[in-house]
N, C-alpha and C positions, 0 to 999 in steps of 0.2 A: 752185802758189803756196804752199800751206800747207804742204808739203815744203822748202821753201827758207827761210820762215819759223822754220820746227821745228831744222834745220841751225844757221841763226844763231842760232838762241834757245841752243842745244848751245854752240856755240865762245861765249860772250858769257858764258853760266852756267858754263863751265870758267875766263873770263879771273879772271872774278869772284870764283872758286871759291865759290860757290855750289853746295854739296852737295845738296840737295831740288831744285833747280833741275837740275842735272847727272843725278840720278838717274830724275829723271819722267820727262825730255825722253828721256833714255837708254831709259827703258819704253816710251814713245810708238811713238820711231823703231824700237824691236824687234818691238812691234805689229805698228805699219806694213808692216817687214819682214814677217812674218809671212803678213800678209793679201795683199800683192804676190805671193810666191811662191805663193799658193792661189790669184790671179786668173791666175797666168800660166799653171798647169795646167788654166784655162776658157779659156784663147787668148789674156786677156790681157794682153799684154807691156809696155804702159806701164805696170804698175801700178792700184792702185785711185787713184777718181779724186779729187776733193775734199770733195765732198757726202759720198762714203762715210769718207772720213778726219776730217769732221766727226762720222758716227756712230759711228763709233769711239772718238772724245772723250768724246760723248756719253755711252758703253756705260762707258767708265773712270770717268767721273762718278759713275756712277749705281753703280758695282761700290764705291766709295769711299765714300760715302752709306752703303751699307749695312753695310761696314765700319765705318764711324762708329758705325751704331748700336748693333753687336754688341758695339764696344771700349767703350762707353758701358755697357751691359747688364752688361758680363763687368769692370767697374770697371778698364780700365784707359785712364786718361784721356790718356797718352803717347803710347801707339798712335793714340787718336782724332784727337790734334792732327797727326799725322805725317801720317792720311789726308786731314784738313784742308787742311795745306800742299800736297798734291800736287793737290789739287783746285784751291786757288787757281793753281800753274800750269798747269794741263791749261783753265782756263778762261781762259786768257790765247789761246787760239789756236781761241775758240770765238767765231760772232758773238755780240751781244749778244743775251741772252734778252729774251724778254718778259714783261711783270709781270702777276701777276696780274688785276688791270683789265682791261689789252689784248688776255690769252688769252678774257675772258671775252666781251671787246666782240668780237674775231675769230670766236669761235664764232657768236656771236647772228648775228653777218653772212652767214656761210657758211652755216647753218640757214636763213635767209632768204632766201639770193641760190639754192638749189639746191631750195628749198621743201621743208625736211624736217617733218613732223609728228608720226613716233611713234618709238617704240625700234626700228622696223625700219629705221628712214633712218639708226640712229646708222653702218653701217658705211660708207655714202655719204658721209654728213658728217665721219668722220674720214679717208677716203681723199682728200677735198675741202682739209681742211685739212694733211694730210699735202705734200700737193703746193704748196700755197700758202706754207706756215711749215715748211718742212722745215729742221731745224738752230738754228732760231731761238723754236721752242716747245714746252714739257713737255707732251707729248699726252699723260701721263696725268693731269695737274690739266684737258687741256682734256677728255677723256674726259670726267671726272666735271662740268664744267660743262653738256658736252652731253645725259648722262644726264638732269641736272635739267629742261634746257629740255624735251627731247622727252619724258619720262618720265610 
């Protein structure tokens, strides 16, 4: 689905000519490419599947973040807005995150619901929540809220 999406999203930001638009989507789908041809030399031939092309978004999110901050560090503010924009497309084909509040209320729950009580439960509890918020939560802001509870 998010392959037919990303397609459209390509011909819509060509009609438009929309160039940031044209060039992410274009980055995206060469990813994509990319990581297809490495599952199919593991056997698999459909490609990779959604969840992973979600973490994939994800991974360019976070490579653009840090982008941001270097182009910030290294004064140049032109760079940073460009990583900016591509970030606000690349998060157009992500679901919605969750705010800080909700990662914090989700963790409290999951520490609860699996009965974690020290820093040795954190990898249970993040595996917990991995599987439950997968795509839809910053495990490393929920990381650090878990540290706190169990810590």
């Amino acid at each position: 689905m998010l392959r037919s999406q990303l397609n459209d999203a390509l011909k819509k930001a060509v009609l438009a000519k929309d160039a940031c638009s044209v060039t992410t989507v274009r980055l995206i789908l060469a990813a994509l490419k990319e990581r297809d041809i490495a599952a199919r030399g593991e056997g698999n031939t459909d490609g990779i599947s959604d969840d992973e092309i979600i973490n994939l978004l994800q991974a360019m999110v976070k490579q653009r973040r840090e982008s941001i901050e270097m182009y910030t560090k290294g004064n140049r503010p032109e760079l940073a807005e460009q990583e900016a924009a591509e970030i606000a497309v690349i998060e157009k084909f992500l679901p919605a995150q969750l705010s800080d509040e909700e990662i914090e209320e989700a963790v409290r729950g999951t520490v609860s619901e699996i009965g974690a009580t020290c820093l040795k439960d954190m990898g249970r509890t993040m595996a917990a929540l991995r599987e439950k918020y997968s795509g839809t939560m910053d495990f490393g802001k929920a990381g650090g809220v878990a540290k706190k509870l169990l810590g």
